[in-house]
C-alpha positions as CSV (number, residue, x, y, z in Angstrom):
1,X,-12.8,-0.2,12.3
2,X,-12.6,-3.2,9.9
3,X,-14.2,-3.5,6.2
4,X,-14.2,-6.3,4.1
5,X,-14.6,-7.1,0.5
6,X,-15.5,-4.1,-2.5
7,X,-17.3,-1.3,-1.2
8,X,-19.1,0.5,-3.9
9,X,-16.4,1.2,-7.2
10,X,-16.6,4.0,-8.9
11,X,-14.3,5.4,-11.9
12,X,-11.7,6.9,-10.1
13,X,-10.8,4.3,-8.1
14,X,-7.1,3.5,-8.0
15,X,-7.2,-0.3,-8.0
16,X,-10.0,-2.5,-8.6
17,X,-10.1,-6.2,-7.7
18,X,-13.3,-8.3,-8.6
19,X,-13.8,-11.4,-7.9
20,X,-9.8,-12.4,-9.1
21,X,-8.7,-16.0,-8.5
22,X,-4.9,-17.1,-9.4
23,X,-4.5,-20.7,-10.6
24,X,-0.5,-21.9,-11.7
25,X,-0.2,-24.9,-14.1
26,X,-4.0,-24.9,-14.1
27,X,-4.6,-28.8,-14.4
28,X,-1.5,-30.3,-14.2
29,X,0.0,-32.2,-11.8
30,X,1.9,-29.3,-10.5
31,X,-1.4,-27.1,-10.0
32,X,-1.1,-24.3,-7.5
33,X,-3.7,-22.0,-6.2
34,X,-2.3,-19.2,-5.5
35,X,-5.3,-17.0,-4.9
36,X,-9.4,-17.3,-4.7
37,X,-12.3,-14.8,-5.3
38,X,-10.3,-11.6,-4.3
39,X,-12.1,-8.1,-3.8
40,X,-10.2,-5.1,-3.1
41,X,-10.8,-1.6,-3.9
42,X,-8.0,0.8,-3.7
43,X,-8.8,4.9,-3.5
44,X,-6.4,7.8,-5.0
45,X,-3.7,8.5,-2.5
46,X,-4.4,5.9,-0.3
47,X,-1.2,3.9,1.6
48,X,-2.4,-0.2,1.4
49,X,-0.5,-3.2,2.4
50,X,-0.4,-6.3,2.1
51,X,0.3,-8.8,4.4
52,X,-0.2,-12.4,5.6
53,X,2.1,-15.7,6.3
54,X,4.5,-16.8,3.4
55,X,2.8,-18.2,0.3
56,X,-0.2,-16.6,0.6
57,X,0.2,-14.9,-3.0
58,X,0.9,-11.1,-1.7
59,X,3.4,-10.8,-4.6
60,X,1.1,-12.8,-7.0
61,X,-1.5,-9.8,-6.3
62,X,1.1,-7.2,-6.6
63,X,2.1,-9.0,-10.6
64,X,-2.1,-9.0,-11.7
65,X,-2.1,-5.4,-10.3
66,X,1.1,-4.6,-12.8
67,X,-0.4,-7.1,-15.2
68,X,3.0,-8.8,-15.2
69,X,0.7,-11.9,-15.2
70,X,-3.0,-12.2,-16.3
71,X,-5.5,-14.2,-13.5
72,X,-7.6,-17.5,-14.2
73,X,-10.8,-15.1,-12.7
74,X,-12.1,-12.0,-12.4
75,X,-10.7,-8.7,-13.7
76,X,-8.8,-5.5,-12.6
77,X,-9.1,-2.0,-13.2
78,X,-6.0,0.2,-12.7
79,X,-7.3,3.9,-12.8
80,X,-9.9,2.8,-14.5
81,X,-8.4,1.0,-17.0
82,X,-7.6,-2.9,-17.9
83,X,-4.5,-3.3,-16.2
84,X,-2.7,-4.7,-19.1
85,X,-3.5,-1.1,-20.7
86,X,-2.2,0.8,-17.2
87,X,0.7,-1.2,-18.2
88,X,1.2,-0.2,-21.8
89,X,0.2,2.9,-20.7
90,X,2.9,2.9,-18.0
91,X,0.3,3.5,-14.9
92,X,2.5,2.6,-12.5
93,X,6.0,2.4,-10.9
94,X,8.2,-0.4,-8.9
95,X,10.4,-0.6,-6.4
96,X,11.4,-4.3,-5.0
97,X,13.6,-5.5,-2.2
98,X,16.3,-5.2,-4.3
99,X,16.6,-1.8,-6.0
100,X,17.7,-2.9,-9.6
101,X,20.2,-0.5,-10.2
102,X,22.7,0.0,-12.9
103,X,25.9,0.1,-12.1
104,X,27.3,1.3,-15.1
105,X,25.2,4.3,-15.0
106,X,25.5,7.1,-12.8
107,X,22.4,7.8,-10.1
108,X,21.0,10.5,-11.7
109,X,21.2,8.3,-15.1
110,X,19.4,5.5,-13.6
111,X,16.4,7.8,-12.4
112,X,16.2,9.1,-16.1
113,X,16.4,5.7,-17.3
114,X,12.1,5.6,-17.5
115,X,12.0,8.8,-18.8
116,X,14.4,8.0,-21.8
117,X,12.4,4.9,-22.6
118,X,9.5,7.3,-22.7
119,X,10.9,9.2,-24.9
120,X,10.9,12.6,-23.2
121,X,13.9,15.2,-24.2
122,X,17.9,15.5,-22.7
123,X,16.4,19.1,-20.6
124,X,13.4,17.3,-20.1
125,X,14.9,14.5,-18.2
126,X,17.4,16.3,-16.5
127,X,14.9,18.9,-14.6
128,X,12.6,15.7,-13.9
129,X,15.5,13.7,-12.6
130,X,17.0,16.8,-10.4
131,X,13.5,17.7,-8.5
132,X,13.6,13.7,-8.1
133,X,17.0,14.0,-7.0
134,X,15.6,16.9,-4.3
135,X,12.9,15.3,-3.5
136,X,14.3,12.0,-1.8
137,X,17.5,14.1,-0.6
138,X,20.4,13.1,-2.7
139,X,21.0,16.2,-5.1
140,X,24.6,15.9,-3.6
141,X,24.7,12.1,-4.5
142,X,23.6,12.9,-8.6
143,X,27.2,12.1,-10.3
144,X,27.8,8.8,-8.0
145,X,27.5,5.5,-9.1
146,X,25.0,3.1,-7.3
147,X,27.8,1.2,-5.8
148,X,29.4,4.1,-3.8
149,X,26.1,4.6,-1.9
150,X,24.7,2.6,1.3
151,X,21.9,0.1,1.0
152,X,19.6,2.6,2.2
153,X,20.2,5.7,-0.3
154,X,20.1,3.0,-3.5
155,X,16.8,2.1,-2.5
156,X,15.5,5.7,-2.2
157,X,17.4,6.4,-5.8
158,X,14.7,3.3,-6.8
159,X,12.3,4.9,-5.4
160,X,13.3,8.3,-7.2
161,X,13.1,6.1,-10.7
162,X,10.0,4.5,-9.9
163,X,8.6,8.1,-9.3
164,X,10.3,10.0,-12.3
165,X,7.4,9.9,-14.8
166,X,4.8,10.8,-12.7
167,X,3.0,7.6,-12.4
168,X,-0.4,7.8,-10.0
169,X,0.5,4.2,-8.7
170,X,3.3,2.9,-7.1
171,X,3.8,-1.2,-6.6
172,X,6.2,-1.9,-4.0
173,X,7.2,-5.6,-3.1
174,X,9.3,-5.7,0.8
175,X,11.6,-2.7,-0.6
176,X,12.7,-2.7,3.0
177,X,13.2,-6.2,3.8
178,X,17.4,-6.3,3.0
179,X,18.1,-3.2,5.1
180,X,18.9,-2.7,8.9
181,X,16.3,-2.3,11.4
182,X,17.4,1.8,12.1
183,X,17.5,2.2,8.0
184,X,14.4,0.8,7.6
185,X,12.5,2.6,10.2
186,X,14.2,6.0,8.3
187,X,13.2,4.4,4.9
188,X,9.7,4.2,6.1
189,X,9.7,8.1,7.3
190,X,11.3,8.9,4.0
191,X,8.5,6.8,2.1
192,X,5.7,8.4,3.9
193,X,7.2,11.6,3.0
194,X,8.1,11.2,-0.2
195,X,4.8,9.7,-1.3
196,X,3.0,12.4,0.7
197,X,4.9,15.1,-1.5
198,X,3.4,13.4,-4.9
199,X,0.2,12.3,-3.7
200,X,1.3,8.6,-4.6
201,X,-1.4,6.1,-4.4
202,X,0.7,3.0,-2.7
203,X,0.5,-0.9,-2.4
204,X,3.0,-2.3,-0.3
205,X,3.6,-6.0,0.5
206,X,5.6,-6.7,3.6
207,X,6.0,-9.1,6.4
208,X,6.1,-7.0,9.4
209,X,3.4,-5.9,11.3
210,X,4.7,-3.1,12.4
211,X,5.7,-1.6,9.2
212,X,2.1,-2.7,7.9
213,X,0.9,-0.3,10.4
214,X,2.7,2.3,10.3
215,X,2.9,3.1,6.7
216,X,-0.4,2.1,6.1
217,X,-4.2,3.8,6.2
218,X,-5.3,0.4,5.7
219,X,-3.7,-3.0,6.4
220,X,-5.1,-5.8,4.0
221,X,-4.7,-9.2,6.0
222,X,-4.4,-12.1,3.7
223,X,-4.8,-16.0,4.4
224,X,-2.7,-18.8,3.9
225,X,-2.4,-20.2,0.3
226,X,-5.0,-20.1,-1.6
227,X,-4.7,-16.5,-0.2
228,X,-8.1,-14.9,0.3
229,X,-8.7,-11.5,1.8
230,X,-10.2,-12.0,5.7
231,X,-9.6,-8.4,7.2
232,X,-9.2,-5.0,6.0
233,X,-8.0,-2.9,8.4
234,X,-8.4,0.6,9.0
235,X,-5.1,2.4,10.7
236,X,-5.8,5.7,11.8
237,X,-2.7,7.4,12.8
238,X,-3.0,10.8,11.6
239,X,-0.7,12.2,8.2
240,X,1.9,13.2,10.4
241,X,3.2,10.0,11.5
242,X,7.1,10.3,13.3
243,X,8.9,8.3,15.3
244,X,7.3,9.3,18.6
245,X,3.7,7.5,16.4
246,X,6.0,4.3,17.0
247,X,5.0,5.2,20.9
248,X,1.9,5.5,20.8
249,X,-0.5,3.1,22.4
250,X,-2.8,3.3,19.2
251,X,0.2,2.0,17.4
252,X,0.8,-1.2,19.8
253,X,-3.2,-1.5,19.2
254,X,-3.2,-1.6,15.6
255,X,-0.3,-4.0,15.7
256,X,-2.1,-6.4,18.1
257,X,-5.3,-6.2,15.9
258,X,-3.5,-7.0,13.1
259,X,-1.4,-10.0,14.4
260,X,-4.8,-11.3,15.7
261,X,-6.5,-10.5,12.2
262,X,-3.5,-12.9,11.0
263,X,-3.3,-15.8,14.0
264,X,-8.0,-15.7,13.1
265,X,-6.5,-15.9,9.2
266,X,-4.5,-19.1,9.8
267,X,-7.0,-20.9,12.3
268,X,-9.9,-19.9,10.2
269,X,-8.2,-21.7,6.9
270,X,-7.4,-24.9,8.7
271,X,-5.8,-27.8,6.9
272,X,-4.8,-27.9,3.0
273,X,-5.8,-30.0,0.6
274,X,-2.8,-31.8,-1.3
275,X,-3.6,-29.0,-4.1
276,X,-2.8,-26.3,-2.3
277,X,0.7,-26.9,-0.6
């Protein structure tokens, strides 16, 4: 099944986007669209990603979401707040492609680094940070520093951080994208899990179709620049996705509706103006 566009917001909602256009150097000679007339509505728990061709703003998106940057249009709601207040508020966590480590500071220190800034207590942060530490399987790891661990266990000690204070949202930009094609199709199995465990409501941009689909509930498919939302995809694998789903022919046909929802994308949009490259 495929949905478009906002479908009926109510309170609770995780993410709402109305009507949210993205302009850069708005009247210059350097003008960029970046985005036009977005609607997206994101439930509690839900697993979204984004994808489409390079340039299309999926990591603009992701920044309005964490108010790292305010739109020319439109507003959003982040559990029901303004998202500049989810900010303040600290709504959310993030995980990039890098993980952002400190190298100076041990793992278990760099998941309590949120938590410090928070201002919660020495016991406090140490329980938080060992059920964290549990909870993406590295309790043995705790007293390492970043350096000493593969590419693959530093980004779930990001994830771990990004998780630490409890936050209803997590923003995730290619996490995945530096790592090995086995590690990342553990990373995935791990994310699924982990996020499964807290009840993390997730928005993921990515490249790959395949990783679209099998993380995902739903796949948002994005247009070249000025990205606009065509398709909204509905993936239904089941909640206990493993790697015989990979196998599965509802798998390949989720990936071929998707890489179709992206080739309609591009031949739909058709040539850009000189304001738009």
């Amino acid at each position: 099944m495929t949905t478009r566009g906002v479908s009926h917001p109510v309170a609770s909602d995780a993410v709402v986007v109305d009507r949210v256009s993205m302009t850069f150097n708005e009247g210059k000679s350097n003008e960029v669209r970046a985005l036009c007339d977005l609607e997206l509505v994101i439930r509690p728990a839900d697993f979204v990603s984004l994808i489409g061709p390079s340039g299309c703003g999926k990591s603009t998106l992701l920044r309005l979401i964490a108010s790292l940057i305010s739109p020319t249009s439109g507003s959003l709601l982040v559990n029901g707040k303004s998202a500049s207040q989810a900010r303040v508020e600290q709504d959310y966590g993030m995980a990039f492609q890098q993980s952002g480590l400190f190298e100076w500071r041990t793992v278990q220190k760099n998941i309590e680094l949120p938590l410090e800034l928070k201002g919660w207590g020495k016991s406090k942060r140490h329980q938080r940070s060992t059920e964290m530490l549990e909870l993406v399987q590295l309790s043995d790891f705790a007293s390492n520093m970043p350096w000493e661990l593969s590419g693959g266990m530093q980004q779930r000690v990001a994830i771990a951080r990004s998780l630490a204070a409890h936050p209803p949202l997590l923003l995730m930009d290619e996490p995945f994208g530096a790592l090995d094609e086995m590690t990342r199709e553990h990373m995935q199995a791990e994310l699924l899990r982990i996020c499964a465990a807290s009840e993390t409501t997730v928005v993921f941009v990515t490249h790959s179709i395949p990783e679209a689909v099998y993380l995902s509930n739903r796949v948002v498919v994005m247009s070249p620049r000025p990205g606009r939302i065509t398709e909204i995809i509905d993936v239904n694998l089941g909640s206990d996705r493993d790697e015989d789903t990979r196998e599965e022919a509802t798998f390949y046909g989720k990936i071929t509706e998707v890489r179709e929802a992206l080739r309609g994308a591009e031949a739909a949009d058709g040539p850009r103006g000189i304001e738009d490259r």
